[in-house]
C-alpha positions in Angstrom: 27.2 3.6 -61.5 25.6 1.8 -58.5 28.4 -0.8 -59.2 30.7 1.1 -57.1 29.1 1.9 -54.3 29.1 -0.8 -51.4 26.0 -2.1 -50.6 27.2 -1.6 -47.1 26.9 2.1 -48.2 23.6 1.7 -50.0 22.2 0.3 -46.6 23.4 3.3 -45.2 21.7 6.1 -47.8 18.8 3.9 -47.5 18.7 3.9 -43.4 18.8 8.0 -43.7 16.5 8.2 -46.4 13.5 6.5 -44.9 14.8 7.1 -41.3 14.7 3.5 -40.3 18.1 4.1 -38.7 17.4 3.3 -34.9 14.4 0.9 -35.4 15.2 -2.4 -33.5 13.9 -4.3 -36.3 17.4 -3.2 -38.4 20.2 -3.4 -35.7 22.9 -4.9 -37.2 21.9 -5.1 -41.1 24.9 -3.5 -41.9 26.9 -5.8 -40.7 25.4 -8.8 -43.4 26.7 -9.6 -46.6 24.6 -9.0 -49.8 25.1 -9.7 -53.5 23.2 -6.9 -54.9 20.4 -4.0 -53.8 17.7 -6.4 -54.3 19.1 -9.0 -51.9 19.2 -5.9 -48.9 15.9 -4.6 -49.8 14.2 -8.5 -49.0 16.4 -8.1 -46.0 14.6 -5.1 -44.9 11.3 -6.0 -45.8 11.9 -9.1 -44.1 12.7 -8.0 -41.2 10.3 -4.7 -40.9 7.6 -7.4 -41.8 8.2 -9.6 -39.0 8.4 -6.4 -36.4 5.1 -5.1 -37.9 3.6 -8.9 -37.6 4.8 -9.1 -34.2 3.3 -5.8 -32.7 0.3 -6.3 -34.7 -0.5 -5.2 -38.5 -1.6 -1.5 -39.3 -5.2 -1.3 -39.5 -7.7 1.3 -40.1 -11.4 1.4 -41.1 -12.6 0.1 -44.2 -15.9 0.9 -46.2 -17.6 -2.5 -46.7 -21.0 -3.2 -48.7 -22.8 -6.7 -48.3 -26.3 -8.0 -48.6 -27.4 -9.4 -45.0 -29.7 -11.5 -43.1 -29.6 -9.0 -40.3 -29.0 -5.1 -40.2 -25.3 -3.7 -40.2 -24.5 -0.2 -40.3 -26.8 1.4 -42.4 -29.3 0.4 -44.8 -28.8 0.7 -48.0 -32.5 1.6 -49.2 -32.4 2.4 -52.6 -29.6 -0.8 -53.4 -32.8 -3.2 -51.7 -35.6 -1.4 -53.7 -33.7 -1.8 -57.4 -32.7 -5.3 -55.9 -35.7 -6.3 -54.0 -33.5 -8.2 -51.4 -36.0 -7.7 -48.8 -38.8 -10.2 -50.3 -35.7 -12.6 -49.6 -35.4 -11.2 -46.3 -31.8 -9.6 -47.1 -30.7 -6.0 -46.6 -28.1 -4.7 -48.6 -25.9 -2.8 -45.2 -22.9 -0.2 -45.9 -20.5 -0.3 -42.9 -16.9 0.6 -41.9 -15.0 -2.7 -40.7 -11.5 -1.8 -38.6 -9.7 -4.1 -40.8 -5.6 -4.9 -41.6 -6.8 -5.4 -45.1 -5.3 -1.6 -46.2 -3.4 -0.4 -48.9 -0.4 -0.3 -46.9 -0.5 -4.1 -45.9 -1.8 -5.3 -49.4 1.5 -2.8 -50.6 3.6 -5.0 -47.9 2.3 -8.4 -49.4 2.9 -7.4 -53.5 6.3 -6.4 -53.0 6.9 -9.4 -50.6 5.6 -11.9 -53.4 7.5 -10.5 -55.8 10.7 -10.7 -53.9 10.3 -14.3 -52.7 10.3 -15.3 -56.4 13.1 -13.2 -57.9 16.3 -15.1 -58.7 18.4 -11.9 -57.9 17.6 -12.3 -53.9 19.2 -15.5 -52.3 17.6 -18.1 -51.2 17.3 -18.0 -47.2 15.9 -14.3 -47.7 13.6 -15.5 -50.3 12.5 -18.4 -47.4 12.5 -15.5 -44.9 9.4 -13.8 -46.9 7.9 -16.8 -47.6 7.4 -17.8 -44.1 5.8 -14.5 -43.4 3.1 -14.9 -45.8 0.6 -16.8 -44.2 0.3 -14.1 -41.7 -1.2 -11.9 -44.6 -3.6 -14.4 -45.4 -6.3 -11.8 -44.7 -5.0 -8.9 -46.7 -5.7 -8.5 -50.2 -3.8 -9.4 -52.9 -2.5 -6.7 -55.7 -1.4 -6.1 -58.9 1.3 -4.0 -59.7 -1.1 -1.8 -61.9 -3.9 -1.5 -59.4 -1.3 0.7 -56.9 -2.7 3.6 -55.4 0.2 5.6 -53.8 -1.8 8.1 -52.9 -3.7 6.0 -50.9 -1.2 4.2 -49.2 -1.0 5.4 -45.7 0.2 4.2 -42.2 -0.5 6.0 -38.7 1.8 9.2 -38.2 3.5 7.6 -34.9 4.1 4.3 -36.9 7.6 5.2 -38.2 8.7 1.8 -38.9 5.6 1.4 -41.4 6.4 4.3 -43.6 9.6 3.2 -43.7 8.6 0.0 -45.2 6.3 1.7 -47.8 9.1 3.8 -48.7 11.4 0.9 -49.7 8.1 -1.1 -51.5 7.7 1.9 -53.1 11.4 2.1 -54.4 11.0 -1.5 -55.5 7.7 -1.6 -57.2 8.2 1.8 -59.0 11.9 1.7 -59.8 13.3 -2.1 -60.0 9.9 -4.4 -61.1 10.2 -4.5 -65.2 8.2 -6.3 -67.5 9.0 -8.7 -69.8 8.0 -9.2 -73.4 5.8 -12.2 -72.2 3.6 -9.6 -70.3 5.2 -11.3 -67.0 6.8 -9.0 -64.5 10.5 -9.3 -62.7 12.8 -7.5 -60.6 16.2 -6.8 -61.4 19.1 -6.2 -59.1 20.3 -3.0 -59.1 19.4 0.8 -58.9 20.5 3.5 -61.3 19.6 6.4 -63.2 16.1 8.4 -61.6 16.0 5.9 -58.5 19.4 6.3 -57.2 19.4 10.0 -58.4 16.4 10.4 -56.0 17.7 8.3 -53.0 20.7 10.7 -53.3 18.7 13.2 -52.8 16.9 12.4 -49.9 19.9 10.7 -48.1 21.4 14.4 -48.1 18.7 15.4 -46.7 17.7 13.5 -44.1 21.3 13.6 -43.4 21.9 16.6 -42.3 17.8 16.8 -40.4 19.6 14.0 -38.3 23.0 15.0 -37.6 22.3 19.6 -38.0 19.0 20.1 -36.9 20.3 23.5 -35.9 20.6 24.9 -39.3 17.3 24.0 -40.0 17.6 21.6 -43.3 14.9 21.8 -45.7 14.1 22.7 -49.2 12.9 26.1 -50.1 11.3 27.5 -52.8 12.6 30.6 -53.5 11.3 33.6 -55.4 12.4 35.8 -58.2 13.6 38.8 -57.3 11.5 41.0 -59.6 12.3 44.3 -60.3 9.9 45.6 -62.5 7.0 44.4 -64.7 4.8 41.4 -64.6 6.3 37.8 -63.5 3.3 35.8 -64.8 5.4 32.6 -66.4 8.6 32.6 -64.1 9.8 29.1 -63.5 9.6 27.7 -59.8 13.5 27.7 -58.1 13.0 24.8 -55.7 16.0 24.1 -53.6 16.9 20.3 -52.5 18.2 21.7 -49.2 18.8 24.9 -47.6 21.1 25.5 -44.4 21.1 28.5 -42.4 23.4 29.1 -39.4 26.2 32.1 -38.5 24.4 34.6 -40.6 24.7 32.5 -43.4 22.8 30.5 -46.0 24.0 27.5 -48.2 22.0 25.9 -50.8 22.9 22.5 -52.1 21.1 20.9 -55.1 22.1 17.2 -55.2 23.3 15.5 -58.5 23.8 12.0 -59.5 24.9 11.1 -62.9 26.6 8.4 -64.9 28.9 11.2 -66.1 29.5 14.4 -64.1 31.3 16.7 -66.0 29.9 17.5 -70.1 32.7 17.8 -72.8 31.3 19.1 -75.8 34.9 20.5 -78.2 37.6 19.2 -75.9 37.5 15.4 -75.0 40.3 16.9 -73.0 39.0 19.8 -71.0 35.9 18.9 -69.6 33.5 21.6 -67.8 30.9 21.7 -65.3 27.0 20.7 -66.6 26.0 24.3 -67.8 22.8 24.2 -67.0 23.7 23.0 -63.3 25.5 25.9 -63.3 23.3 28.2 -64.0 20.8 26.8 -62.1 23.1 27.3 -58.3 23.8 30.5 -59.5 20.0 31.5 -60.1 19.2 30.2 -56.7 22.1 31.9 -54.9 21.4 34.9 -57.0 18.0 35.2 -56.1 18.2 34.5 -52.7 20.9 36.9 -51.7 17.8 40.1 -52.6 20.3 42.6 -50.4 23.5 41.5 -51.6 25.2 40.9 -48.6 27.4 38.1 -50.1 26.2 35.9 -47.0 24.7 33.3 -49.6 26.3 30.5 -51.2 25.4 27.7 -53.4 26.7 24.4 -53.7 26.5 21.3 -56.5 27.0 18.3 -54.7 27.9 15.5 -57.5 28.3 11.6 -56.2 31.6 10.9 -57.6 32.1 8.9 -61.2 34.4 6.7 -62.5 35.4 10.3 -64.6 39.2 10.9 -64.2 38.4 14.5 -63.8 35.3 15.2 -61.0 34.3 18.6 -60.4 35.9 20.3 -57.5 35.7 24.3 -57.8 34.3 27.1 -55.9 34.6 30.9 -57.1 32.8 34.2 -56.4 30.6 34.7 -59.4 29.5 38.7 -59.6 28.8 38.0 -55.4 27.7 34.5 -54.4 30.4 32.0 -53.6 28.9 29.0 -56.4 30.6 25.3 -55.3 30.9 22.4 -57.3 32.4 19.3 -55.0 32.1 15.8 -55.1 31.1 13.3 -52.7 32.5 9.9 -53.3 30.0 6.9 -52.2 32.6 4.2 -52.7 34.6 5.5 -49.4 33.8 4.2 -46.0 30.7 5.6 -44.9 32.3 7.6 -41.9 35.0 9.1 -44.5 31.5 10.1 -46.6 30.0 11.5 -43.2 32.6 13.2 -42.7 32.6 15.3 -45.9 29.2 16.2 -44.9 30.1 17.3 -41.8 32.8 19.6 -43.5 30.0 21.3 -45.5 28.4 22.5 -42.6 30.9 23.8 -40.8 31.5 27.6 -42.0 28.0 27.4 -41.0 28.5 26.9 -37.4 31.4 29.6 -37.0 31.2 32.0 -35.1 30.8 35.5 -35.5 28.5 35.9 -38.3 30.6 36.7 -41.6 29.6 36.5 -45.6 31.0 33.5 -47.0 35.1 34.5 -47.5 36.8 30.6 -48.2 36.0 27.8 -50.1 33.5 25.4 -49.5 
């Protein structure tokens, strides 16, 4: 399914996601040519590198323990008993060194390496990486298995870092396989759980960007219990919420290699069921009074499908939307459909929801 979509467009979902979108280090990547997603990610690791190398690489403090001729940091005392390292005049020392050698830069330098060596990214970005190396001489090299996620970390105000991590991470986790041999490679494109999350935060971050107003976040949202004991109730977790005019809209983001399920009928295909079901529960629950001011919305990237879903009905209160947003158009045509989702929610006066999505 990535097939379709430009990799123009891909930059773009990829800018939003990770909010690398007005970092000098970018300007005018969009405007390059690239054979597939691998080739643009090099592109942005190369370049992010370089800005990071320039303005100096994160560091932090790191634990360090090494048997000395003279005292550092503290003394290890029971290490020198079992060890007797001071008949050889040697102190075992424990100390914190403020060192670039952190899992964010060893993170930087794996998915670099890999990169550089892939056949699927061209050669002058593969040459771009490779002359970046040697400034990471002193950071730590990594396996793939030996990735602590958890632990990788950059400074909040370093923006252009996380960024970085966030594409490694996309990389590493979604587009390095391993071959029978045991040996490891990265393929050129995105599908599946990757793409399906990138769509899912490019939504988002979309509309933080562009509708800060109508506060864009996800929500977790509670059954509205009316009696008895809700001990085992599933968590409703929203991919994004908007609230403007009196008004709330929930979207829940799908990407699939085929929107629309057709179980009897080749011919008369339907929305996912449990899709449905599931906007309805959160528009359902969410709307406790009943005032018919909440509505929920499946957003589906569009398919090659000759039928896409495009519907939106009152179901027993809540206006429930199915659209589709197709990533193949010129991204400003895609913006723009965004923008058009918004927009009953910045009417005024307040009203329930009374046209279609």
């Amino acid at each position: 399914m990535t097939d379709a979509i430009p990799i123009r467009n891909l930059y773009y979902m990829l800018a939003y996601a990770y909010r690398c979108l007005d970092q000098r280090d970018f300007s005018g990547l969009e405007a390059e040519p690239f054979e597939n997603a691998c080739d643009l990610f090099a592109t942005i690791l190369a370049r992010g590198l370089s800005g990071q190398i320039r303005r100096g690489l994160e560091r932090s403090y790191v634990p360090r323990r090494e048997t000395l001729s003279a005292p550092r940091g503290r003394i290890d005392v029971s290490a020198s008993i079992k060890e007797q390292s001071l008949a050889r005049l040697r102190l075992p020392c424990r100390y914190d060194e403020y060192s670039e050698d952190i899992p964010a830069n060893q993170v930087m330098k794996l998915t670099a390496r890999y990169l550089c060596r892939s056949g699927q990214v061209s050669q002058s970005r593969r040459d771009a990486l490779k002359r970046l190396l040697p400034f990471l001489s002193g950071v730590s090299d990594l396996s793939p298995g030996s990735v602590r996620w958890d632990q990788v970390k950059c400074r909040p105000d370093n923006r252009p870092c996380r960024s970085l991590i966030g594409i490694c991470r996309l990389v590493m986790e979604h587009l390095l396989f391993a071959n029978p041999d045991g040996s490891r490679e990265i393929r050129g494109y995105m599908d599946g759980q990757p793409m399906h999350l990138l769509y899912e935060k490019f939504i988002l971050e979309y509309y933080r960007r562009h509708f800060p107003g109508l506060s864009p976040n996800p929500e977790l949202i509670r059954w509205n219990v009316t009696g008895g004991q809700a001990l085992h109730l599933p968590l409703m977790r929203t991919d994004l919420v908007l609230r403007g005019a009196g008004k709330t809209l929930i979207i829940d983001a799908k990407y699939y290699s085929h929107s629309m399920q057709s179980y009897r009928d080749p011919d008369s295909p339907t929305i996912r069921s449990g899709n449905l079901y599931q906007i309805y529960a959160y528009a359902k629950n969410l709307d406790r009074d009943r005032t018919g001011s909440v509505a929920g919305l499946l957003l589906y990237a569009r398919t090659k499908e000759p039928v896409v879903p495009d519907d939106s009905c009152e179901i027993d209160g809540p206006l429930i939307a199915a659209k589709t947003l197709d990533l193949s158009l010129p991204f400003p045509e895609i913006a723009g459909q965004l923008d058009r989702i918004a927009q009953p929610l910045l009417d005024k006066p307040a009203h329930p929801w009374n046209t279609a999505i």
